[in-house]
Structures are given as structure tokens and as C-alpha cells.
C-alpha positions in Angstrom: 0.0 0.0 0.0 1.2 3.1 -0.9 0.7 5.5 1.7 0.0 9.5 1.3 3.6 10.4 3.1 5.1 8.3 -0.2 3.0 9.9 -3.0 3.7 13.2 -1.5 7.8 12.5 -1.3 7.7 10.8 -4.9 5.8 13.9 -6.1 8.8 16.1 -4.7 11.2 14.5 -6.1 9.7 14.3 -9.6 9.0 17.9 -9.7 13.3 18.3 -9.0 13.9 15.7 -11.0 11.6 16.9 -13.9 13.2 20.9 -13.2 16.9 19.4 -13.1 16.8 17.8 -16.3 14.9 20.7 -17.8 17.9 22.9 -17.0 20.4 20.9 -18.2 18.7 20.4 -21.9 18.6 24.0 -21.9 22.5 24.0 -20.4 23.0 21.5 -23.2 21.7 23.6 -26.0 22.6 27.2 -25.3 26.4 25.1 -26.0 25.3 23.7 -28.9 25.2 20.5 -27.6 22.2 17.5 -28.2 20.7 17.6 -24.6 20.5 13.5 -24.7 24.0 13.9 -24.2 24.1 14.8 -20.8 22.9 12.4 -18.2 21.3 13.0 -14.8 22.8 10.5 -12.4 20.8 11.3 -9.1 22.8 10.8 -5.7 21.2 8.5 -3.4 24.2 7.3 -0.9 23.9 7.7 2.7 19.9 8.3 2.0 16.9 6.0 3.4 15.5 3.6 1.3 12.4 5.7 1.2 14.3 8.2 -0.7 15.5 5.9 -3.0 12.5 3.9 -4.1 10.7 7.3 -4.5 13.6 8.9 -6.8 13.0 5.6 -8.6 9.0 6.1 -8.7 9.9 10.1 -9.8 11.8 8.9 -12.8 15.3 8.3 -11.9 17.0 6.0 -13.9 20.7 6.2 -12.9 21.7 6.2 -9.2 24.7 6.7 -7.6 26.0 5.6 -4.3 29.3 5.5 -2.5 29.4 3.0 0.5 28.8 -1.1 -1.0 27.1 -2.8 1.8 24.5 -0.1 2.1 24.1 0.0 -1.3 23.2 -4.2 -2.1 20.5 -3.0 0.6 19.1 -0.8 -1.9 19.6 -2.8 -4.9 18.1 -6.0 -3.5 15.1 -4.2 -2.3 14.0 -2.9 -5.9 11.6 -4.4 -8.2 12.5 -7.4 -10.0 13.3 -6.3 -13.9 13.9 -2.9 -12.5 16.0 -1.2 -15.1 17.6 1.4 -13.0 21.4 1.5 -13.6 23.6 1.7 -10.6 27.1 3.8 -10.8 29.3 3.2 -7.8 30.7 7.0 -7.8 32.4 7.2 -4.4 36.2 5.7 -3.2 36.1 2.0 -3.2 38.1 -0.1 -1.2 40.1 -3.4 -2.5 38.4 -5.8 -0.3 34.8 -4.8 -1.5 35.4 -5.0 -4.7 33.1 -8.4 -5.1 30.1 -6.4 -4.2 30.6 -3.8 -7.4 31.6 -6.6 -9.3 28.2 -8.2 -8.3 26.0 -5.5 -8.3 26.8 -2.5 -9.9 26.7 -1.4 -13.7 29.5 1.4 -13.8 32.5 2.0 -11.6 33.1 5.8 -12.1 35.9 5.8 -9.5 38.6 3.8 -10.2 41.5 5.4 -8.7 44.5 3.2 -8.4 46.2 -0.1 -10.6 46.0 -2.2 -7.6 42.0 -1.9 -7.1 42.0 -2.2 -11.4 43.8 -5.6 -10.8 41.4 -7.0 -8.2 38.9 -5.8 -10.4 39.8 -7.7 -13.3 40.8 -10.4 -11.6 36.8 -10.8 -9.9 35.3 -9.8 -12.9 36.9 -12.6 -14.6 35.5 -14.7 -12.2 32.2 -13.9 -12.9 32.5 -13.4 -16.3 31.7 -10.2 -17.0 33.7 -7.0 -18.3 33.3 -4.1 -15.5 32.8 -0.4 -17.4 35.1 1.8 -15.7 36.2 5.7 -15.4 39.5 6.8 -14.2 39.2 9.1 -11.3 41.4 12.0 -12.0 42.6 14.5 -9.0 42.5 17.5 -11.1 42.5 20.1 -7.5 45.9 18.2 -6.3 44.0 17.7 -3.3 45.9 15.4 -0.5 42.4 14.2 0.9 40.8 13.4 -2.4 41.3 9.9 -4.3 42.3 9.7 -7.9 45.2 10.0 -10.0 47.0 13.6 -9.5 46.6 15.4 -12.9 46.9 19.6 -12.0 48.1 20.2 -15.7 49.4 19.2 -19.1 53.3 18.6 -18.3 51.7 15.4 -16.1 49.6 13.7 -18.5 52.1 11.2 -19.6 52.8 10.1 -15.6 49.4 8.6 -17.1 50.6 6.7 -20.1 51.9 3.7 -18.4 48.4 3.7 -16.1 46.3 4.1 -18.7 48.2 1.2 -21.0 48.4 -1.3 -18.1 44.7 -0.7 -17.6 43.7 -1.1 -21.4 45.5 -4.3 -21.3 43.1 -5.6 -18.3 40.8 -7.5 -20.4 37.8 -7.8 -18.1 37.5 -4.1 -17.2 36.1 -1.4 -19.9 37.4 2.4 -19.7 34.6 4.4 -20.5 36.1 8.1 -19.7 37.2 10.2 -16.8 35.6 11.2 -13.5 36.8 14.1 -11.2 35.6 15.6 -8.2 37.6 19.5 -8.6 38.1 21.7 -5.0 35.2 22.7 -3.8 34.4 26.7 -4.4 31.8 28.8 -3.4 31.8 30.1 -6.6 30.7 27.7 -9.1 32.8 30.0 -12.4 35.9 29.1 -10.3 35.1 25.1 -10.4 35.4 25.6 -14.8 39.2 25.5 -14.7 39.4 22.2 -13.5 36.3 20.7 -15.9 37.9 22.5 -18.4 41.4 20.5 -17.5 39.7 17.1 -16.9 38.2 17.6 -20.6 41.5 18.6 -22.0 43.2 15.2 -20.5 39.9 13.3 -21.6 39.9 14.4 -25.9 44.2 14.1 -25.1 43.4 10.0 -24.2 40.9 9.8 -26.8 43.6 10.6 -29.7 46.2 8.8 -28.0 44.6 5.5 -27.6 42.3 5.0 -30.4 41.3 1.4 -29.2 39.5 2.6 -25.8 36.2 4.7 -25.4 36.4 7.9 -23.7 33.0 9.2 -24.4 32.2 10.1 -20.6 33.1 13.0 -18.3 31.2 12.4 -15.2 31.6 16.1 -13.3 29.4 18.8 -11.8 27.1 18.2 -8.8 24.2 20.2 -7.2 26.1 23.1 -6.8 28.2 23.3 -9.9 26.4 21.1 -12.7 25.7 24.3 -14.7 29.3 25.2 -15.4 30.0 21.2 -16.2 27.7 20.9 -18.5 28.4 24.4 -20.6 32.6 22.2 -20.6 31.4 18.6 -21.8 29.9 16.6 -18.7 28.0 13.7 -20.2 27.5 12.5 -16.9 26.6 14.9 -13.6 25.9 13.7 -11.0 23.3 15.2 -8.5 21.8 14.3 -5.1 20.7 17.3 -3.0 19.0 19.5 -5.3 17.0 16.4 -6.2 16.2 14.3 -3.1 17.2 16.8 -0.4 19.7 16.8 2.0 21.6 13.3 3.5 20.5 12.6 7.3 22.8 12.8 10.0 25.9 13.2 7.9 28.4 16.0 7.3 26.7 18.3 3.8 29.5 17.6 1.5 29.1 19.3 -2.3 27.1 16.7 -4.1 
């Protein structure tokens, strides 16, 4: 039974949803891009599965979460034949790497060759091919994850990476993921999309045999300024489904 407290949160949602992806087709075409290029990957981690069944009811169909075990709660409680895809966006840790094998569609954050390795080797296992992103560090941040890229005279530290990587025959680069400083100012977060697009197209003529169709960058705060440099994939939680319960607010 669905009760009136439910209708009520799924028609919330849908009307953020509905406005979110409303801005970005615009976003999309004032820079001449197709607005089908740009999807809306709504944030559910650290959220109540409430939340998340209702983003699903509202018309989400890609979510992203960050912590594994609390996300198999969520993706074992959906509908059979549910077609939502799930994209594991958040730092992942070598020993649950059999849950993303397992259950997720998309790791957007791969951020080291070790955790690439395990990857392969479990995906192999199970015999599937895992669609990855490399998480690029494009603030130089100590306390961010992901390769350290801050500008052009370090993008062939990346080569050998990026070749070891393409050779891993069970995992499937898709593009590049970052998650820039974060700024008050969303103008001053387009240096570092900008960069993280530059290193993107620069992979993309280098190594001919991989796709690098996706930037995933721009959250709730920022998604504007991503979009107008090439996101394909943004990734919003807050200025869809509201703010996370008894956690820290971070950006997304």
C-alpha cells in the first residue's frame, strides 16, 4: 500500500527531477550541444531507502552511491526487472570490490592499478567485463582519491596507467571522473572541468582502441558550469532528493 507520506515524497522529487533535467537540456543547448547527451545521475548514498524507491518512482534511472554494503540493501530491495542502472561514484576499497563486481553497472571511481587488478581479476571470475572511469585529482587535493593530474606537463605520468589498464581485459574504460576543489563560486570550479576535458579528448587521440565518451563532473552546486565544458555525466543528489541525514553536507 502506498501511503499519502510516499505519493507526497515521490511527487517532490519528480518535480526536482523533472526541473533538473529541464535545466540541463537547456544548459545542453545554449552550448550547442544534443541535450540527450548529458545524463542525470541522481545521488542516493547515505539516503533511506524511502528516498530511493521514491527517486526511482519520480523517474530516476541512474543512481549513484558511495558505501557497497549499504548499497546491495538498496539494490536488492528494488523491483525485479527494474531497469535502474547503478554507478558506484564514491572511493572503493580493494576488499569490497566483489560487491561492485556483483552489483553495480559502472565504476566511475577507479582510482588506483592495484584496485584495477582486483577488479579484473573478480570480474573474470564472474564473467563479465566491469565499465570503468579513471578518477582524476584534477585540484591536487591530499584528501581526495584519484590520479593527481593539475596540468598538461603530467599527463604522460598517465601513459603507463592508462596502457596497463587497457590491457586488463575484463574491465572497460569508459572516460574520466573528477571531483575538482570545492568553491563557493561555481565560475571558479570551470578550470578544473575544463582541464579534466583537455586530458579526456588528449586519451581519446592517443589511444584509439579505448572509449572515452564520458566526463562524469558537476554536482548540485556546480552542474551548470559542467555541463556548458562537456559533462555527459553529472551527478546530483541534494538539489533532487534533499539533503543526506545525520551526515556532514559535503558538495554533491
Amino acid at each position: 500500500m502506498v501511503t499519502d507520506h510516499m505519493k507526497e515524497l515521490v511527487i517532490q522529487i519528480r518535480d526536482r527531477y523533472e526541473q533538473t533535467l529541464a535545466n540541463i537540456a537547456q544548459l545542453a543547448r545554449e552550448s550547442g550541444r544534443d541535450p540527450e547527451s548529458v545524463k542525470l545521475v541522481v545521488v542516493t548514498k547515505a539516503q533511506p531507502l524511502e528516498i530511493v524507491r521514491a527517486a526511482v518512482q519520480a523517474g530516476a534511472t541512474i543512481l549513484g552511491e558511495n558505501y557497497p554494503e549499504e548499497s546491495v540493501t538498496k539494490i536488492s530491495s528494488m523491483d525485479a526487472g527494474s531497469s535502474v542502472e547503478w554507478h558506484m561514484i564514491g572511493h572503493l576499497q580493494s576488499r569490497k570490490a566483489r560487491l561492485v563486481i556483483e552489483h553495480f553497472d559502472l565504476l566511475q571511481s577507479l582510482d588506483s592499478l592495484k584496485l584495477a587488478e582486483r577488479l579484473n581479476r573478480m570480474a573474470q571470475e564472474f564473467g563479465r567485463t566491469l565499465p570503468v572511469m579513471l578518477e582524476i585529482n584534477v585540484g591536487g587535493e591530499e584528501s581526495k582519491y584519484g590520479w593527481q593530474v593539475t596540468n598538461e606537463k603530467e599527463w604522460p605520468r598517465l601513459y603507463p596507467v592508462v596502457e596497463q589498464i587497457l590491457g586488463l581485459k575484463n574491465l572497460e574504460i569508459r572516460g574520466l571522473m573528477t571531483m575538482p576543489p570545492w568553491e563557493t563560486n561555481p565560475e571558479d570550479a570551470r578550470i578544473y572541468f575544463r582541464s579534466l576535458r583537455l586530458l579526456r579528448d588528449h586519451f581519446a587521440a592517443r589511444y584509439t582502441n579505448a572509449n572515452w565518451n564520458q566526463l562524469s563532473m558537476g554536482t548540485s552546486a556546480d552542474y551548470g558550469v559542467a555541463v556548458q565544458e562537456g559533462a555527459t555525466l553529472v551527478r546530483i543528489g541534494t538539489a533532487i532528493v534533499g539533503p543526506r541525514p545525520l551526515i556532514k553536507q559535503g558538495g554533491i
